[in-house]
C-alpha angles and dihedrals in degrees: 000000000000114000098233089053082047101058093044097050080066092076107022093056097067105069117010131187111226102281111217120287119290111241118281108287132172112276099241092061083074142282113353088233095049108133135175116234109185135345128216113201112210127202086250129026084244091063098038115094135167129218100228122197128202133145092010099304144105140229135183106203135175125221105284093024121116124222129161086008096297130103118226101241098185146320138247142178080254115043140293155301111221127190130203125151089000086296115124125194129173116240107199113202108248117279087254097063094033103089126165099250101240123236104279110232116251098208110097115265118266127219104277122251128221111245108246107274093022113135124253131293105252095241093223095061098035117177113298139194115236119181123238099223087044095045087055088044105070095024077079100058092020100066100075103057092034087061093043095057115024126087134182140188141197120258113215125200108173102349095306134103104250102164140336124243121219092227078188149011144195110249119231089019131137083255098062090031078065103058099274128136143195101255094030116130105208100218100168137002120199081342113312127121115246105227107147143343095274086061084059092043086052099046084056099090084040098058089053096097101024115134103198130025110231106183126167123214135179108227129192080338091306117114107224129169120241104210116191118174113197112205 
């Protein structure tokens, strides 16, 4: 798993919109509508997991576990392999969110720069350098209790999703080791507006090769950017 997919997993994962249909599969293999929304690969099967969709809900399940009827068989960059009755079907991650991983630089990560007209760094979570093996390192023993204790929730402004706000979060975790924290509303990330939790979902496979996390939050009322390079 990359570590900038990693880090973003973290937040995406917790609520989810209904992604598009899986492909056609034989009834038997689950629920018609099952689709799979986003995929973590782990370094080993044990540690991969998948968030699945169907009716509605949403369920974040590791290889072996079972959600909606149906076992998680295994995990790829790609999509999944579901099980029910003896009975396995792949379930691929829609083409918007299926994206080739570009080549990763092999020049070592500069400190990231604020884009002209960004807001301020919060002086008291200045930019900061993470590493990727150790990013991916405790994304594997951190998920659980990411997804256990943080919460988010949509910001309107005339009837429209301009942010969402992390209501709480996990104290000591690769999110607030990042610069999060608990009261921030995540309005953009490398550019891209945050309206919802599909657009999370999208910015996942182009995030894949990024070298550096530029994510923008309202604090307290104040916009500040968050800068995170990965080496």
């Amino acid at each position: 798993m990359h570590a900038a997919l990693g880090l973003l997993l973290a937040l995406a994962a917790l609520r989810v919109q209904a992604p598009a249909s899986a492909s056609p599969a034989a009834p038997s293999a689950g629920p018609p509508d099952l689709a799979v929304a986003g995929v973590v690969v782990g370094r080993t099967p044990a540690r991969s997991s998948a968030i699945l969709t169907s009716g509605g809900k949403t369920r974040v399940v590791a290889v072996g576990e079972s959600a909606f009827g149906a076992r998680l068989v295994s995990v790829a960059a790609d999509g999944v392999v579901l099980e029910r009755d003896g009975l396995r079907r792949a379930v691929s991650l829609p083409a918007a969110v299926v994206a080739p991983a570009l080549p990763r630089p092999a020049s070592a990560v500069a400190r990231p720069t604020l884009p002209a007209g960004a807001p301020p760094e919060d002086p008291e979570t200045p930019a900061r350098e993470m590493n990727r093996v150790e990013v991916q390192r405790r994304m594997g023993e951190e998920i659980p209790r990411i997804l256990a204790e943080t919460a988010v929730a949509p910001v309107m402004e005339d009837g429209h999703v301009v942010g969402v706000q992390l209501t709480r979060l996990p104290e000591g975790s690769l999110l607030t080791d990042a610069g999060l924290r608990a009261g921030d509303v995540l309005t953009q990330i490398n550019g891209t507006q945050i309206d919802g939790m599909g657009t999370l979902i999208g910015l996942w496979p182009r995030l894949q090769a990024a070298t550096e996390l530029r994510a923008v939050v309202v604090r307290n009322g104040q916009p500040f950017s968050i800068l995170v390079s990965l080496r």
